[in-house]
ZAKELUM-107870 format. One line per 3 residues: number of its first residue (from 1); their letters; for each residue x, y, z of N, C-alpha, C. Coordinates in pm, 1 decimal. Layout:
N
NUM) A) X/Y/Z/X/Y/Z/X/Y/Z ~ ...
END
This chain:
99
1) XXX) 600.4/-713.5/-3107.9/701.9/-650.8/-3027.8/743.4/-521.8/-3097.0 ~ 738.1/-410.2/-2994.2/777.0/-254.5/-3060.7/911.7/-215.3/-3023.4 ~ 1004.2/-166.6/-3114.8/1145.0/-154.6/-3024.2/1107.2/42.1/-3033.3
4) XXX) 1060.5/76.7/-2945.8/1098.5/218.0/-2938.5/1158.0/347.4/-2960.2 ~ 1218.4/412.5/-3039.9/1263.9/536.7/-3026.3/1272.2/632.5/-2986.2 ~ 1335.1/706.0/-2884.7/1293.3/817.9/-2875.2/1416.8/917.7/-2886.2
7) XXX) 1353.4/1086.2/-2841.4/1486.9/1134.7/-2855.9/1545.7/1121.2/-2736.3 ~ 1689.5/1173.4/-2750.8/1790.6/1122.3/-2650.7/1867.3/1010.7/-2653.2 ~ 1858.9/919.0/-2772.5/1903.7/797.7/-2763.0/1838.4/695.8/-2666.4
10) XXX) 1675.3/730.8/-2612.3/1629.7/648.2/-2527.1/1566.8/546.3/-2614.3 ~ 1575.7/412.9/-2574.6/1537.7/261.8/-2626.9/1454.2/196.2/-2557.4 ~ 1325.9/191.5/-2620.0/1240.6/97.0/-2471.0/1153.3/-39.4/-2562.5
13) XXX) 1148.4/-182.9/-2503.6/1056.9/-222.4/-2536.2/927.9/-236.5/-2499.0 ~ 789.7/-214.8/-2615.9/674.9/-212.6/-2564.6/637.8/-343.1/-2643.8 ~ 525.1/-351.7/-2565.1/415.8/-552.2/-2615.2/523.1/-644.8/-2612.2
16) XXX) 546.3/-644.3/-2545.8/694.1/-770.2/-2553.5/631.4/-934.1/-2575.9 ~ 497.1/-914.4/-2539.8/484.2/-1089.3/-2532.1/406.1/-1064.8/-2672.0 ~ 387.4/-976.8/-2773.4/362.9/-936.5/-2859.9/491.3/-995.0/-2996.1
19) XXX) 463.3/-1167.2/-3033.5/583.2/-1192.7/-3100.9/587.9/-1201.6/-3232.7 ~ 449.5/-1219.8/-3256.3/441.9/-1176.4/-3411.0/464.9/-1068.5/-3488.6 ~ 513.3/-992.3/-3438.2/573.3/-852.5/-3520.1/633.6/-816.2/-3473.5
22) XXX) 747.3/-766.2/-3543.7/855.4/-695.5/-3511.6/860.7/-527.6/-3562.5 ~ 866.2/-456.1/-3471.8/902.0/-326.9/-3592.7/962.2/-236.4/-3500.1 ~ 1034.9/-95.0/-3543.1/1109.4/6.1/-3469.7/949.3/114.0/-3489.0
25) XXX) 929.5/179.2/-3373.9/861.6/268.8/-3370.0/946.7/432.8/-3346.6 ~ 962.2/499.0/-3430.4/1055.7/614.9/-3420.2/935.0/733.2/-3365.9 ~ 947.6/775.4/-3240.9/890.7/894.7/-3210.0/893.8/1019.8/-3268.4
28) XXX) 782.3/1118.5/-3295.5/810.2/1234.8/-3329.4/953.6/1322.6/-3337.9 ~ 950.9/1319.2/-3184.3/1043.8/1398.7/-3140.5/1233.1/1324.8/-3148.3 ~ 1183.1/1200.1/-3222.6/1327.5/1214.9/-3240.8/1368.1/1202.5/-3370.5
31) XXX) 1428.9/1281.3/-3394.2/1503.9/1278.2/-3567.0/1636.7/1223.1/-3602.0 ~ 1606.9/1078.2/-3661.1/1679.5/989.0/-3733.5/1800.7/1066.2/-3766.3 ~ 1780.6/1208.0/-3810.8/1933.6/1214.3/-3885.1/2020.0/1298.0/-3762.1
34) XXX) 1960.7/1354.9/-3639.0/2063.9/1387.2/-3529.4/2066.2/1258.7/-3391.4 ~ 2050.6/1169.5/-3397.2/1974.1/1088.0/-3300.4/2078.2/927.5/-3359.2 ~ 2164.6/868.4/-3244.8/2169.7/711.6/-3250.5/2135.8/621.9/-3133.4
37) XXX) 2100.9/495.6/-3179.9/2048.7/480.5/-3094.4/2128.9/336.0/-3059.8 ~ 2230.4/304.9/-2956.0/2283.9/190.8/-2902.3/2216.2/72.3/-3005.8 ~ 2263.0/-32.8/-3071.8/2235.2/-155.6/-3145.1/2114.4/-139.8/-3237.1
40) XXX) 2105.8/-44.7/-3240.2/1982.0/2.4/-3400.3/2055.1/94.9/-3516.6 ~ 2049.5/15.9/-3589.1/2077.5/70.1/-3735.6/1960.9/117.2/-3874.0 ~ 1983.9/224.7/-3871.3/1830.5/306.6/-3987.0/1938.2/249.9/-4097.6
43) XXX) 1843.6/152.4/-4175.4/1903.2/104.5/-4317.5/1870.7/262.6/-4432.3 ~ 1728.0/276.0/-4401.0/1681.5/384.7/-4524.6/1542.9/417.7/-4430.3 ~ 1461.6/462.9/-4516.4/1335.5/485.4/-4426.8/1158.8/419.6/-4404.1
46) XXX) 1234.7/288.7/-4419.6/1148.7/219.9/-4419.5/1245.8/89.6/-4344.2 ~ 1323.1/21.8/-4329.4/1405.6/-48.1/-4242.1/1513.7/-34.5/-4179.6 ~ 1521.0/-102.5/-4070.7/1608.0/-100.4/-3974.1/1666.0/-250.0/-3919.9
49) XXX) 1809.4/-227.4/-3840.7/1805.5/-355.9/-3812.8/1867.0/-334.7/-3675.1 ~ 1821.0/-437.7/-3609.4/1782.9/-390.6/-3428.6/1914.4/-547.7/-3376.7 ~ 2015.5/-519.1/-3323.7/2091.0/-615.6/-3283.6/2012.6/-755.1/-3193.1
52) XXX) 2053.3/-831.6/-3167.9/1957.3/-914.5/-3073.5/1958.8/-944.1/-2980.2 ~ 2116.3/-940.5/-2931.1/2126.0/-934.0/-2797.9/2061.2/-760.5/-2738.5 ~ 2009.4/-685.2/-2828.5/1981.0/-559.0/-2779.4/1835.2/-557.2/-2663.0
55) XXX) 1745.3/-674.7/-2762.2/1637.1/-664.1/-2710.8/1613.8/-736.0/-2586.5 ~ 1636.5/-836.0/-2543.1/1645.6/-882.8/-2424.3/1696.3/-773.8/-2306.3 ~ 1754.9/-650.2/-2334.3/1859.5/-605.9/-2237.6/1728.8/-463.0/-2221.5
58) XXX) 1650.9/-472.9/-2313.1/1577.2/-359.4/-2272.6/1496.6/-352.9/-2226.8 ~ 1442.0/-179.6/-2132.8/1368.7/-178.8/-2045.1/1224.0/-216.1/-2104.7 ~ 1125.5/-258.5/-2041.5/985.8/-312.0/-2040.3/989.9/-444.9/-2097.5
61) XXX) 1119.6/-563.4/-2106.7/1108.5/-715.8/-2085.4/1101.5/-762.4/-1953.4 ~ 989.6/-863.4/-2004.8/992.8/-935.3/-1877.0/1073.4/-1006.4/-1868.3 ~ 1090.9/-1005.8/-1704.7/1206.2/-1101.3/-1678.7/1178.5/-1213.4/-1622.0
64) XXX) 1123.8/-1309.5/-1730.5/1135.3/-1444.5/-1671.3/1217.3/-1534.1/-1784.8 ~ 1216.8/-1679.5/-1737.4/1239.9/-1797.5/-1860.2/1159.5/-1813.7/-1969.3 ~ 1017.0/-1780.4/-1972.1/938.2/-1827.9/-2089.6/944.2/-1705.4/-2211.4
67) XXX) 978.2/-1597.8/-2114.2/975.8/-1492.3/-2221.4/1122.9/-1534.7/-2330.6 ~ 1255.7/-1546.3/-2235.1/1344.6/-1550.1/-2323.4/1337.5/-1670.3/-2421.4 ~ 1291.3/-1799.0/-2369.0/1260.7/-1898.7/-2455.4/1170.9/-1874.5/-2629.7
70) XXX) 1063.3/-1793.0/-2545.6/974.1/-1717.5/-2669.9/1063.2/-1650.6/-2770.3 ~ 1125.9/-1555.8/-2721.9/1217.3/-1509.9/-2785.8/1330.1/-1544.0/-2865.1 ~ 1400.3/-1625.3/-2831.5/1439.4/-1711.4/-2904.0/1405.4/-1811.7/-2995.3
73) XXX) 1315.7/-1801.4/-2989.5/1193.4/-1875.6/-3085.9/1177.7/-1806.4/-3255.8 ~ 1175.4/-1676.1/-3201.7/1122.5/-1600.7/-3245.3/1216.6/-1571.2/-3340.3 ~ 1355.0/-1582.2/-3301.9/1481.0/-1528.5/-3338.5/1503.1/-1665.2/-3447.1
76) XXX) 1482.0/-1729.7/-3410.8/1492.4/-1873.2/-3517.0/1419.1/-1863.4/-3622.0 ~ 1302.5/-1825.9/-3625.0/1204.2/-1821.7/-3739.4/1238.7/-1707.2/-3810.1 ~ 1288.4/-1577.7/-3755.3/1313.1/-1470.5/-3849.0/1428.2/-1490.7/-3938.1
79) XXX) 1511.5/-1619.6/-3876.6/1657.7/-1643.8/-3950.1/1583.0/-1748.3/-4047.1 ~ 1499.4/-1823.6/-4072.2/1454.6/-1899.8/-4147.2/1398.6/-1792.3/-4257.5 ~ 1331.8/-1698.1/-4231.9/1240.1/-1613.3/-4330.3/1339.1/-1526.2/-4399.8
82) XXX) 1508.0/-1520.5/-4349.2/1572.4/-1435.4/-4424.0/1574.5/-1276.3/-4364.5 ~ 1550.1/-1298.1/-4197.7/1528.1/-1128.6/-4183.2/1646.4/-1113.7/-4090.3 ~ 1708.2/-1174.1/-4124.8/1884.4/-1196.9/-4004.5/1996.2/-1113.0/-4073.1
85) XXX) 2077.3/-1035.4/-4023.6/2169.7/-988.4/-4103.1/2311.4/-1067.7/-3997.8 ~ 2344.5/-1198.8/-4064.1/2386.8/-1266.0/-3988.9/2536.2/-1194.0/-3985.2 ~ 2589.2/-1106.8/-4027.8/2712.5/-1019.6/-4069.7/2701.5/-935.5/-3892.8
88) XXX) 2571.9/-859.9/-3890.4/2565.0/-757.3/-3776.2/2491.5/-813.0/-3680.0 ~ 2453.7/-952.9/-3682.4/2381.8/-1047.4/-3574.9/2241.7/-985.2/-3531.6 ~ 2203.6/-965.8/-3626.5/2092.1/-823.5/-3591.1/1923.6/-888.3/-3673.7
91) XXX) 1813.3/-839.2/-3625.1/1721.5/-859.0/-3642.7/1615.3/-749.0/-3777.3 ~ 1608.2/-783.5/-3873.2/1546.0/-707.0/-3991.4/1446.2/-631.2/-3927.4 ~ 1397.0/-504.1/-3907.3/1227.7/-418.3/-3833.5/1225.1/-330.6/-3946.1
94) XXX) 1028.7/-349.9/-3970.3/989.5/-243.5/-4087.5/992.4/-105.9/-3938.8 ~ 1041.4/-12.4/-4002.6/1050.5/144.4/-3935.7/873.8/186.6/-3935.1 ~ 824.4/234.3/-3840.4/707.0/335.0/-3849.5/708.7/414.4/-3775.1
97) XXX) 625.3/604.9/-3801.2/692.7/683.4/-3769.2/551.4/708.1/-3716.0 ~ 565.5/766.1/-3497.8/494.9/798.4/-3454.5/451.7/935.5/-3463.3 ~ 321.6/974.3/-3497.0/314.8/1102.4/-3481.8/325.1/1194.8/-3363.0
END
Protein backbone atom coordinates (compact mmCIF):
# COMPACT_ATOMS: atom_id res chain seq x y z
CA UNK A 1 0.00 0.00 0.00
CA UNK A 2 1.39 3.58 -1.27
CA UNK A 3 0.07 6.62 0.64
CA UNK A 4 0.81 9.35 -1.97
CA UNK A 5 2.07 12.83 -1.95
CA UNK A 6 1.65 15.33 -3.90
CA UNK A 7 1.88 19.03 -4.21
CA UNK A 8 -1.06 20.90 -3.04
CA UNK A 9 -1.64 18.94 -0.06
CA UNK A 10 -3.19 16.24 -2.44
CA UNK A 11 -3.34 12.55 -0.67
CA UNK A 12 -4.16 9.55 -2.73
CA UNK A 13 -4.04 5.86 -2.11
CA UNK A 14 -2.35 3.61 -4.71
CA UNK A 15 -2.15 -0.69 -4.59
CA UNK A 16 -4.47 -0.69 -1.86
CA UNK A 17 -5.00 -4.48 -1.86
CA UNK A 18 -1.19 -4.21 -1.82
CA UNK A 19 -0.83 -5.07 2.23
CA UNK A 20 2.42 -5.99 2.71
CA UNK A 21 4.01 -2.69 2.58
CA UNK A 22 3.44 0.27 3.75
CA UNK A 23 5.26 3.42 2.65
CA UNK A 24 4.60 7.40 1.84
CA UNK A 25 5.58 8.05 -1.72
CA UNK A 26 6.50 11.94 -1.82
CA UNK A 27 6.28 13.29 -5.43
CA UNK A 28 8.80 15.43 -7.09
CA UNK A 29 6.89 18.26 -7.21
CA UNK A 30 6.06 18.46 -3.79
CA UNK A 31 8.44 19.82 -1.21
CA UNK A 32 8.21 18.48 2.31
CA UNK A 33 9.36 21.71 3.74
CA UNK A 34 6.43 24.10 2.01
CA UNK A 35 3.74 21.32 1.70
CA UNK A 36 1.27 19.55 4.70
CA UNK A 37 -0.44 17.08 4.21
CA UNK A 38 -3.97 16.33 6.34
CA UNK A 39 -2.92 13.13 8.95
CA UNK A 40 0.77 12.69 7.66
CA UNK A 41 3.54 13.59 9.69
CA UNK A 42 7.44 13.82 8.04
CA UNK A 43 9.31 12.44 11.23
CA UNK A 44 12.89 13.20 9.32
CA UNK A 45 13.68 11.96 5.88
CA UNK A 46 13.38 8.73 5.85
CA UNK A 47 9.97 8.27 8.10
CA UNK A 48 6.73 9.25 8.43
CA UNK A 49 3.72 8.52 10.28
CA UNK A 50 0.37 8.35 8.36
CA UNK A 51 -2.80 8.52 10.92
CA UNK A 52 -5.17 5.47 10.40
CA UNK A 53 -8.23 6.51 10.29
CA UNK A 54 -6.54 8.62 7.31
CA UNK A 55 -6.23 5.75 5.06
CA UNK A 56 -9.49 4.25 4.76
CA UNK A 57 -10.92 7.86 3.95
CA UNK A 58 -8.71 8.09 0.91
CA UNK A 59 -9.27 8.40 -2.60
CA UNK A 60 -8.36 5.03 -4.67
CA UNK A 61 -9.84 2.54 -1.57
CA UNK A 62 -11.98 0.23 -2.34
CA UNK A 63 -15.05 0.33 -1.01
CA UNK A 64 -16.06 -2.82 0.15
CA UNK A 65 -16.05 -5.11 3.60
CA UNK A 66 -13.07 -7.32 2.78
CA UNK A 67 -10.90 -4.51 2.04
CA UNK A 68 -11.59 -2.80 5.45
CA UNK A 69 -11.36 -6.16 7.26
CA UNK A 70 -7.82 -6.59 5.42
CA UNK A 71 -6.99 -3.55 6.69
CA UNK A 72 -7.50 -3.88 9.85
CA UNK A 73 -5.60 -6.79 9.85
CA UNK A 74 -3.01 -5.13 8.79
CA UNK A 75 -3.28 -2.45 11.43
CA UNK A 76 -2.99 -5.23 14.13
CA UNK A 77 0.17 -6.71 12.96
CA UNK A 78 1.94 -3.33 12.53
CA UNK A 79 0.93 -2.69 16.34
CA UNK A 80 2.48 -6.07 17.17
CA UNK A 81 5.85 -5.21 15.16
CA UNK A 82 6.06 -1.85 17.09
CA UNK A 83 5.22 0.47 14.04
CA UNK A 84 2.13 2.20 15.99
CA UNK A 85 2.65 5.52 17.46
CA UNK A 86 -0.10 4.70 19.80
CA UNK A 87 0.25 8.57 21.28
CA UNK A 88 -0.81 9.95 17.45
CA UNK A 89 -2.88 6.67 16.59
CA UNK A 90 -0.89 6.68 13.51
CA UNK A 91 0.80 4.12 11.33
CA UNK A 92 4.98 4.05 11.10
CA UNK A 93 5.81 4.51 6.62
CA UNK A 94 9.49 4.30 5.35
CA UNK A 95 9.31 7.84 3.09
CA UNK A 96 10.51 7.33 -0.72
CA UNK A 97 11.09 10.06 -2.96
CA UNK A 98 9.51 9.98 -6.51
CA UNK A 99 11.48 11.29 -9.16
Amino acid sequence: MIIECLDGGVVRLAEPLDFGRFKLMLHADARPETQSWNGITLLNDRDGLVSIGLVPALAGRPDDGDWKQRYAEMVAKAREHGWIDAERHAIRAHIERMP
